[in-house]
C-alpha positions as CSV (number, residue, x, y, z in Angstrom):
1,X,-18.8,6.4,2.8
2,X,-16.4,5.0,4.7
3,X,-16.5,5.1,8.0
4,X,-14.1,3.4,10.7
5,X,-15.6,2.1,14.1
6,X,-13.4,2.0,17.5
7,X,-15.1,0.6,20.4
8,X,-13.5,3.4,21.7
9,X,-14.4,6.1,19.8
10,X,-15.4,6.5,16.1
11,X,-12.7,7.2,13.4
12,X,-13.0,10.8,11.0
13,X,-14.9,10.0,7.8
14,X,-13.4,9.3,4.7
15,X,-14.3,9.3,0.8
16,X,-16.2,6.7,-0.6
17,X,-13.8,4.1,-3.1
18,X,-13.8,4.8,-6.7
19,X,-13.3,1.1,-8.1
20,X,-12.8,1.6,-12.4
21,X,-11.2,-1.2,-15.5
22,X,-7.1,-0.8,-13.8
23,X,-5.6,-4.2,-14.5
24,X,-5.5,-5.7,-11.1
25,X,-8.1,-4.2,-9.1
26,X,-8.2,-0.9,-6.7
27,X,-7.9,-1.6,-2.7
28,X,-11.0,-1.1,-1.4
29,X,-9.8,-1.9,2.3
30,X,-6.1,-3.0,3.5
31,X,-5.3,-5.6,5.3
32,X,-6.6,-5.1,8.7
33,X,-5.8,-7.1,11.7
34,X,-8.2,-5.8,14.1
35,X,-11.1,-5.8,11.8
36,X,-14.4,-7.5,13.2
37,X,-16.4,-7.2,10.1
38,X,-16.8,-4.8,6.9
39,X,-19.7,-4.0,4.9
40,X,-19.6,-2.7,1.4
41,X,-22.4,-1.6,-0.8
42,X,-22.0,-0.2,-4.5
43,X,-23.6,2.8,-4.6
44,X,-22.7,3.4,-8.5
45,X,-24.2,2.3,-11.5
46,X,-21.5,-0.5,-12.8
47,X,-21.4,-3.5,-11.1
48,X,-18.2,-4.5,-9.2
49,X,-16.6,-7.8,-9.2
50,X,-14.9,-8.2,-5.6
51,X,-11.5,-10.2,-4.5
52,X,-10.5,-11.2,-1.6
53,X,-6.8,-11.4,-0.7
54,X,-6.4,-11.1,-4.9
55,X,-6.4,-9.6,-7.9
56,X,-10.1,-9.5,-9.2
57,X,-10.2,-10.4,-12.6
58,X,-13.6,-11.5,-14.9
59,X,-12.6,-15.1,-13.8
60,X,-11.7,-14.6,-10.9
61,X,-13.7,-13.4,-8.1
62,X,-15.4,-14.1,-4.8
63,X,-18.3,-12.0,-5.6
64,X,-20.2,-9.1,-7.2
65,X,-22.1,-6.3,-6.2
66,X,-25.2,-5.1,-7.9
67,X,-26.0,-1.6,-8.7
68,X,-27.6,1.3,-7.7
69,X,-30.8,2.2,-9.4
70,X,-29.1,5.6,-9.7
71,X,-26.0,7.1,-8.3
72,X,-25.9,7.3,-5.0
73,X,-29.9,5.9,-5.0
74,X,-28.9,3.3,-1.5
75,X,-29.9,0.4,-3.3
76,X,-26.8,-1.2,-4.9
77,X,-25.9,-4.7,-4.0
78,X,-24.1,-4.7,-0.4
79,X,-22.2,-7.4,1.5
80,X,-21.0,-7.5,5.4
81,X,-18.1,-9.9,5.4
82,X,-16.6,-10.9,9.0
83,X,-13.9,-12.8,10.1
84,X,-11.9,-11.8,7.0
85,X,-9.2,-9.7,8.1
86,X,-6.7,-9.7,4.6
87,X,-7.4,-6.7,1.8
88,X,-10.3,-6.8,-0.4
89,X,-10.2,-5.3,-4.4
90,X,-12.8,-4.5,-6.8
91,X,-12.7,-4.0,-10.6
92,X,-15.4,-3.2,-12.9
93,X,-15.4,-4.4,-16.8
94,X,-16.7,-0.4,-17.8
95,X,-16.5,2.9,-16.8
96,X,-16.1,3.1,-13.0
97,X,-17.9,2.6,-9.2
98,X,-18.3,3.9,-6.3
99,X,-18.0,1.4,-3.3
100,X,-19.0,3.0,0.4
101,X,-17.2,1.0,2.7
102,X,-17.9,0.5,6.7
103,X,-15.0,-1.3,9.1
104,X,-16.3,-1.9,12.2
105,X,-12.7,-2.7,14.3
């Protein structure tokens, strides 16, 4: 799920991310100068290896995210980065992922 915070007022809801093998990763979240922090939680059953300002490859990556027990279970690995404000990727190695995303801005 991705949902997008204003202080003002909250954003419409959006489709979680799809992350699968495409050479170079899929955006999980643009570049965002006004972010204040982003959490992301894999809610599939592959893991996902996450970039940051890159292209996500088995060798290069900042982390990875665990998965669910079952799709869509709420237990898959999950990460809040702040203070990063550039694009972020993910990849998996097989089959595909789904990645719910949450910018708070």
């Amino acid at each position: 799920m991705f949902v997008r915070l204003d202080h003002s007022e909250s954003a419409p809801i959006a489709a979680p991310v799809t992350v699968d093998t495409t050479v170079g990763g899929i955006v999980i979240a643009k570049t965002n100068a006004n972010r204040l922090s982003i959490t992301l939680q894999n809610v599939g059953i592959e893991p996902c290896i996450i970039r940051l300002g890159g292209d996500p490859s088995a060798t290069a990556y900042n982390l990875i995210l665990g998965v669910d027990s079952a799709a869509r279970a709420g237990n898959g690995g999950s990460v809040t980065i702040r203070d990063y404000y550039g694009a972020i990727k993910g990849l998996t190695e097989a089959n595909s992922t789904v990645i719910a995303v949450m910018e708070v801005v």
